[in-house]
C-alpha positions in Angstrom: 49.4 -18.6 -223.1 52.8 -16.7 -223.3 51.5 -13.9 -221.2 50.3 -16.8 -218.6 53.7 -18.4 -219.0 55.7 -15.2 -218.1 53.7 -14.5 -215.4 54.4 -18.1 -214.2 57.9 -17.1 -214.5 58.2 -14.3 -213.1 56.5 -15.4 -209.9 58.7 -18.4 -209.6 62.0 -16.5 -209.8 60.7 -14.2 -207.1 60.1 -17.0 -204.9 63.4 -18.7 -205.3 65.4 -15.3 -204.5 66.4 -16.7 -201.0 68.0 -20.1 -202.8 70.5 -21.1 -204.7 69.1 -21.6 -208.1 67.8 -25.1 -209.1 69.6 -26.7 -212.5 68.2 -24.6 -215.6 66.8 -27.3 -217.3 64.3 -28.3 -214.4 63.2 -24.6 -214.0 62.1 -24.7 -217.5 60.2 -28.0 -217.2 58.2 -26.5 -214.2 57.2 -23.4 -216.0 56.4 -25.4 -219.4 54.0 -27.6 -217.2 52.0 -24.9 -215.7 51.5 -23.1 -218.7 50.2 -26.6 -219.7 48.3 -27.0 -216.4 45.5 -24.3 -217.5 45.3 -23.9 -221.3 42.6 -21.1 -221.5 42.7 -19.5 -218.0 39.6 -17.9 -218.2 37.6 -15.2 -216.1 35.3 -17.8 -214.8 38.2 -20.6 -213.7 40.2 -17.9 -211.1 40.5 -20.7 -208.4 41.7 -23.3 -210.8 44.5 -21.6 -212.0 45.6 -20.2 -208.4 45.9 -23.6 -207.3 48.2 -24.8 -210.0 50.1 -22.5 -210.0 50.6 -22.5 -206.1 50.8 -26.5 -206.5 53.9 -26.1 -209.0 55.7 -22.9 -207.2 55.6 -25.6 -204.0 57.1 -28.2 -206.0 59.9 -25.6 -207.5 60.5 -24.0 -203.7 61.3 -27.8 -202.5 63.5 -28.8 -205.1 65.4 -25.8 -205.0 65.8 -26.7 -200.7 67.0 -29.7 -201.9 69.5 -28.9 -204.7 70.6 -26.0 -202.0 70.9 -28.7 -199.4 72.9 -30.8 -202.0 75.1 -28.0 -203.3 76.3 -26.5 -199.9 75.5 -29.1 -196.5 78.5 -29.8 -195.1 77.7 -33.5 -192.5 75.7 -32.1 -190.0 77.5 -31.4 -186.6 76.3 -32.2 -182.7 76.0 -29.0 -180.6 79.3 -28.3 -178.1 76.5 -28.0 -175.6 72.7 -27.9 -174.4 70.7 -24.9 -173.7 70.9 -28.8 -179.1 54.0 -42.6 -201.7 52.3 -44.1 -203.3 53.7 -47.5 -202.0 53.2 -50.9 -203.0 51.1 -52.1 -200.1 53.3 -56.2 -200.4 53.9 -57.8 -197.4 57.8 -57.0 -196.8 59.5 -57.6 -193.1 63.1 -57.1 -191.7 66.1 -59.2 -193.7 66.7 -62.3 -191.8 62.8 -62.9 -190.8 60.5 -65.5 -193.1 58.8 -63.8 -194.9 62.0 -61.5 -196.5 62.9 -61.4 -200.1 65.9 -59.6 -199.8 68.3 -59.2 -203.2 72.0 -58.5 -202.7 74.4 -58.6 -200.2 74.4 -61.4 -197.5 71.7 -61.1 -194.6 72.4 -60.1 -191.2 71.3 -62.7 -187.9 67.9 -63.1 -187.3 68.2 -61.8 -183.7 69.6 -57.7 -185.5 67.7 -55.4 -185.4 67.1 -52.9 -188.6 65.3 -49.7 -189.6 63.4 -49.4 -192.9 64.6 -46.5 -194.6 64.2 -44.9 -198.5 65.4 -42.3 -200.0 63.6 -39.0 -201.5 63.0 -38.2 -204.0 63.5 -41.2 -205.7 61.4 -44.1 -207.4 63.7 -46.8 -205.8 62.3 -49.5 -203.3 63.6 -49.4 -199.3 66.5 -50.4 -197.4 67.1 -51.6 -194.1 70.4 -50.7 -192.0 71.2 -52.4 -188.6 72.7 -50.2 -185.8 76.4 -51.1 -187.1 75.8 -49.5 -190.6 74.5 -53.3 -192.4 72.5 -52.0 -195.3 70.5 -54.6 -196.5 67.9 -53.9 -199.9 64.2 -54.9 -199.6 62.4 -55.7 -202.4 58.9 -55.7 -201.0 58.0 -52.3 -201.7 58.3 -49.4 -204.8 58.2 -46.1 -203.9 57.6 -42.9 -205.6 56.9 -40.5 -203.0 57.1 -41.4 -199.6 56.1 -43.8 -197.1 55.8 -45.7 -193.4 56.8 -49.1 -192.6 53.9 -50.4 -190.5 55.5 -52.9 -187.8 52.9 -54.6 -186.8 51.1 -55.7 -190.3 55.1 -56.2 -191.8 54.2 -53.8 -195.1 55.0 -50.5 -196.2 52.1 -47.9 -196.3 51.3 -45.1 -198.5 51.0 -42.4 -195.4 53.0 -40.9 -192.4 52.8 -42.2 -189.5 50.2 -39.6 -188.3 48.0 -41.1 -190.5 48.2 -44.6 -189.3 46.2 -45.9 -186.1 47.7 -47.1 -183.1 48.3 -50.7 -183.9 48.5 -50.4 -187.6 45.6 -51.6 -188.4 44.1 -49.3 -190.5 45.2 -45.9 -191.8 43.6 -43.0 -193.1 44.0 -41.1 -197.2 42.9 -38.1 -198.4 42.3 -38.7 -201.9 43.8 -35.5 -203.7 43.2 -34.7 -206.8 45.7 -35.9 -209.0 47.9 -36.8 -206.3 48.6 -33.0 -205.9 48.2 -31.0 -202.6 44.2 -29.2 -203.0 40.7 -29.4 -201.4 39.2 -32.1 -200.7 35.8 -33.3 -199.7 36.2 -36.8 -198.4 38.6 -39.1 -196.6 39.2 -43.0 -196.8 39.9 -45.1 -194.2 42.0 -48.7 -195.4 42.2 -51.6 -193.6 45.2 -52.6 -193.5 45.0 -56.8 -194.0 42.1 -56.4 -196.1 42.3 -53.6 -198.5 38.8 -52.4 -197.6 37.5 -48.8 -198.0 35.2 -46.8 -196.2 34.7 -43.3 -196.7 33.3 -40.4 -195.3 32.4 -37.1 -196.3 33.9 -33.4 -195.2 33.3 -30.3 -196.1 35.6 -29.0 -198.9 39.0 -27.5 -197.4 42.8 -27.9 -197.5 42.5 -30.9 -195.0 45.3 -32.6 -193.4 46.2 -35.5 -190.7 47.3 -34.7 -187.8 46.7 -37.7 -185.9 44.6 -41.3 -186.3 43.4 -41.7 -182.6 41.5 -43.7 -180.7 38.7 -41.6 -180.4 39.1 -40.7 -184.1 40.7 -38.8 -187.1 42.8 -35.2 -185.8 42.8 -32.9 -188.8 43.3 -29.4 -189.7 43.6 -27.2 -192.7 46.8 -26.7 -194.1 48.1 -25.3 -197.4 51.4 -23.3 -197.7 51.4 -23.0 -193.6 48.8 -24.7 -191.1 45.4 -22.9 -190.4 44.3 -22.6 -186.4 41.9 -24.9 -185.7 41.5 -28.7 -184.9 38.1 -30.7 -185.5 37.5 -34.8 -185.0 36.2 -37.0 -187.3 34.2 -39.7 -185.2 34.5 -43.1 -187.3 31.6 -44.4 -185.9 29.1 -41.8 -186.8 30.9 -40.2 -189.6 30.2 -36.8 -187.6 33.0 -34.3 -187.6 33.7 -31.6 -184.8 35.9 -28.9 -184.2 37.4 -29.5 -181.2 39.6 -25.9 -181.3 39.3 -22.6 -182.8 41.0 -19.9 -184.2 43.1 -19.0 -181.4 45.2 -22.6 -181.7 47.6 -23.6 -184.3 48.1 -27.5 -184.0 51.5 -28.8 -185.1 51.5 -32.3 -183.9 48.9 -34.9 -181.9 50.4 -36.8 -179.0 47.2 -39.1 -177.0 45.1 -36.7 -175.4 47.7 -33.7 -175.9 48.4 -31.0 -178.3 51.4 -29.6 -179.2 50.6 -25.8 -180.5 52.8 -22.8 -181.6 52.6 -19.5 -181.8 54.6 -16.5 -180.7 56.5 -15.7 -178.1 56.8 -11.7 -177.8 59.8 -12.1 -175.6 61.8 -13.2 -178.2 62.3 -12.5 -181.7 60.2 -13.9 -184.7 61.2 -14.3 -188.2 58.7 -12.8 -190.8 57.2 -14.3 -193.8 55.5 -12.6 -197.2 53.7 -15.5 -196.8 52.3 -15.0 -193.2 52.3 -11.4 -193.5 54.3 -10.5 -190.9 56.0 -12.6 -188.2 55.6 -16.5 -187.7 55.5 -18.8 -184.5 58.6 -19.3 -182.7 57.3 -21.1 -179.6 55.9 -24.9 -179.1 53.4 -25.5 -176.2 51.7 -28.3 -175.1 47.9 -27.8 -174.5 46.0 -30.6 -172.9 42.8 -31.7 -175.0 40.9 -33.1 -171.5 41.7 -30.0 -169.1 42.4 -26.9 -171.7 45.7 -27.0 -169.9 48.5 -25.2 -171.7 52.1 -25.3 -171.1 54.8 -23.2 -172.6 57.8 -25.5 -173.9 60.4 -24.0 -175.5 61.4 -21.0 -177.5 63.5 -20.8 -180.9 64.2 -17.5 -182.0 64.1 -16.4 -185.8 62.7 -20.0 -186.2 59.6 -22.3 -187.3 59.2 -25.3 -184.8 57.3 -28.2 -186.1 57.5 -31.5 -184.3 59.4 -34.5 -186.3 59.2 -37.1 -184.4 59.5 -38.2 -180.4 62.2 -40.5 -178.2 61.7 -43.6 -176.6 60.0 -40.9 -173.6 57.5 -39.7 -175.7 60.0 -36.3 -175.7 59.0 -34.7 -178.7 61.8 -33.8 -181.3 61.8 -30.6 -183.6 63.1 -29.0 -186.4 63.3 -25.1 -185.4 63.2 -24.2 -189.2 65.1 -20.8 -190.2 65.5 -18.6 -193.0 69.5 -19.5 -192.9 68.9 -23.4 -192.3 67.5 -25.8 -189.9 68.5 -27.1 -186.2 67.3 -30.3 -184.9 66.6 -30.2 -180.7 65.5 -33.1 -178.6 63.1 -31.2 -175.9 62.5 -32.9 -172.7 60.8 -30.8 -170.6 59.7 -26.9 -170.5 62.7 -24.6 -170.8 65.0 -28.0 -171.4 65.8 -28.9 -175.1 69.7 -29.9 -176.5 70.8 -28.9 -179.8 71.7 -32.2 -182.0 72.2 -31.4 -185.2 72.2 -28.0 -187.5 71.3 -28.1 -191.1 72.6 -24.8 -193.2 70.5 -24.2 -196.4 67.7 -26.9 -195.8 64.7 -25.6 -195.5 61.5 -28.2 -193.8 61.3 -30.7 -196.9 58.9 -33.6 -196.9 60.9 -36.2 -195.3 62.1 -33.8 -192.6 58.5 -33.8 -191.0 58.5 -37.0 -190.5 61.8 -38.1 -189.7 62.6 -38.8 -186.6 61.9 -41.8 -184.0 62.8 -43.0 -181.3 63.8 -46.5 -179.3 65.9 -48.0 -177.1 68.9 -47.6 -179.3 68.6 -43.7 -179.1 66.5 -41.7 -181.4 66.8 -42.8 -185.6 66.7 -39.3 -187.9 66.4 -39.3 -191.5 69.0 -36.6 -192.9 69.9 -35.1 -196.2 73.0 -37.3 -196.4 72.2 -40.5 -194.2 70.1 -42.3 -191.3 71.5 -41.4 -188.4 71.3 -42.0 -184.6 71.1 -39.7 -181.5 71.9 -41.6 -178.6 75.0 -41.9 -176.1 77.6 -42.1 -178.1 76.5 -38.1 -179.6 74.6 -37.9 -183.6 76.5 -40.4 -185.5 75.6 -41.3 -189.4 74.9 -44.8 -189.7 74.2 -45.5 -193.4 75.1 -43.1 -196.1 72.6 -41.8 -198.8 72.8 -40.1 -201.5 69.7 -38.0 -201.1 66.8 -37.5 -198.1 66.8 -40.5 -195.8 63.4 -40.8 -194.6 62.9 -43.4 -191.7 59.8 -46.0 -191.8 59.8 -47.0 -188.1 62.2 -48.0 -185.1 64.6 -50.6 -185.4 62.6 -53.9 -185.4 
């Protein structure tokens, strides 16, 4: 066990090399549990104890981003120029509509709007802040990882919104084991008003999400970066397909199109121990109906990976580098503005999810804040003290 242990060690200190250290005494409660984790690794359980320990050194990596992002993020600021959980599933709606329970603080008109927000990590229910900054609690809902206010059943849900069909009636779970990141052979799909489960069988992989269509569940492989390829998971029959091969890497699912990266030899790639050599740097959109594919945009010495869209359906991304992270709106091939730049935050769990759009401008969930992109430039309108991560538009 102590030779395990060291090696655990070891390995983790390598990995956080590029950050700023985490606090000592967290290090040391990450190490003691994956010693714990496997308790005689033996010759004939090799799998089992590469996944925890790549489970854990994920964990460590993250909260080091985060007490990185803590220690050193100055509030983020707009370009100059362009070239920029498991949650409790109880009813809970906007402060100043029936059926809200609010606690504290007085309730804004009925007729304001507001955006769900929480903050992560944290074990603390939502909040909801009107475009003005009016930051109202809500008590319907406990969180302790992460979540997605679903607008049209009123409730918090347990998933992204990837993971959530069109009208919000149902949404789809992997069932991981332990609640930890692994392979899975299964999927659930909830209804939403009723609670009910049906499940369907896949073959075991790293699966993940992408998208909850109409013509079906969008998922990949991914574990410690995505894996090319895209299959479809027909509700109806239960049958799954793979839809694209080994030649696509799917970051996102947008109706009938795709939006894929990979590299762009015109311009310069950062490289990852990980990867083994260089990692995308370009988004594209490839049409799923034609096989059409468009080039988009470009970010040098950076990871995009698609957080969110505006009101247009414009997707926005996080161009994630090995110094920090800029956030672009992109509206068209070659056309994206700058809005924010993050130094020393990495792409955390809330960041993938964070941004959305409406007629207000676009909300983004940042390290310090929800803020909003719109007219008047990237303004903070509600301070946090950790990850804001959005739950929907302002409703």
């Amino acid at each position: 066990m102590n030779d395990f242990k060291r090696t655990i060690r070891e390995v983790i200190d390598r990995r956080l090399q590029a950050f700023p250290p985490p606090p000592p005494d967290l290090r040391r409660r990450v190490i003691a549990r994956a010693a714990e984790q496997v308790r005689a690794p033996g010759r004939d359980q090799p799998p089992r104890v590469m996944v925890a320990v790549a489970v854990l050194l994920g964990a460590v990596v993250v909260a080091a981003l985060f007490y990185a992002a803590r220690a050193s993020l100055a509030p983020p600021q707009p370009a100059t120029s362009p070239p920029t959980v498991a949650v409790s599933p109880a009813p809970s709606a906007p402060p100043g509509q029936p059926s809200s329970t609010p606690t504290g603080g007085s309730s804004p008109a009925a007729s304001t709007c507001h955006v769900p927000f929480f903050e992560w990590p944290g074990t603390g229910g939502a909040s909801w802040t009107t475009p003005d900054g009016v930051v109202t609690p809500d008590s319907g809902g406990t969180f302790s990882a992460g979540g997605t206010y679903d607008v049209a059943r009123g409730r918090w849900l347990p998933v992204g919104r990837e993971a959530i069909s069109a009208d919000g009636s149902r949404y789809a779970l992997l069932p991981f084991p332990g609640g930890s990141i692994g392979r899975v052979s299964g999927i659930r799909v909830v209804d939403v008003a009723s609670g009910r489960e049906s499940s369907f069988s896949l073959p075991l992989a790293f699966w993940h999400v992408v998208d909850f269509g109409s013509d079906g569940i969008y998922l990949n492989q991914a574990y410690e970066g995505t894996a090319p390829g895209l299959w479809r998971l027909d509700l109806r029959t239960g049958q799954l397909t793979q839809i694209l091969g080994s030649d696509r890497v799917v970051d996102a699912i947008q109706g009938s199109a795709a939006w894929v990266t990979d590299i762009d030899p015109a311009a310069r790639a950062a490289t990852s121990q990980e990867a083994g050599g260089p990692v995308p740097n370009r988004l594209s959109r490839l049409d799923l109906k034609t096989g059409i594919l468009t080039h988009w945009f470009t970010f040098p010495d950076a990871l995009p990976e698609v957080i969110g869209y505006d009101v247009n359906g414009n997707p926005v991304v996080a161009a994630v580098g090995q110094t920090g992270t800029d956030v672009w709106l992109t509206r068209s091939p070659g056309q994206a503005t700058r809005i924010a730049s993050y130094a020393g935050v990495g792409l955390t769990p809330p960041l993938r999810d964070s941004a959305i759009g409406d007629s207000h401008g676009v909300w983004i969930g940042a390290p310090d804040g929800v803020y909003l992109y719109g007219p008047d430039g990237y303004r903070r309108i509600a301070a946090t003290a950790h990850w804001a991560a959005i739950g929907s538009s302002c409703v």
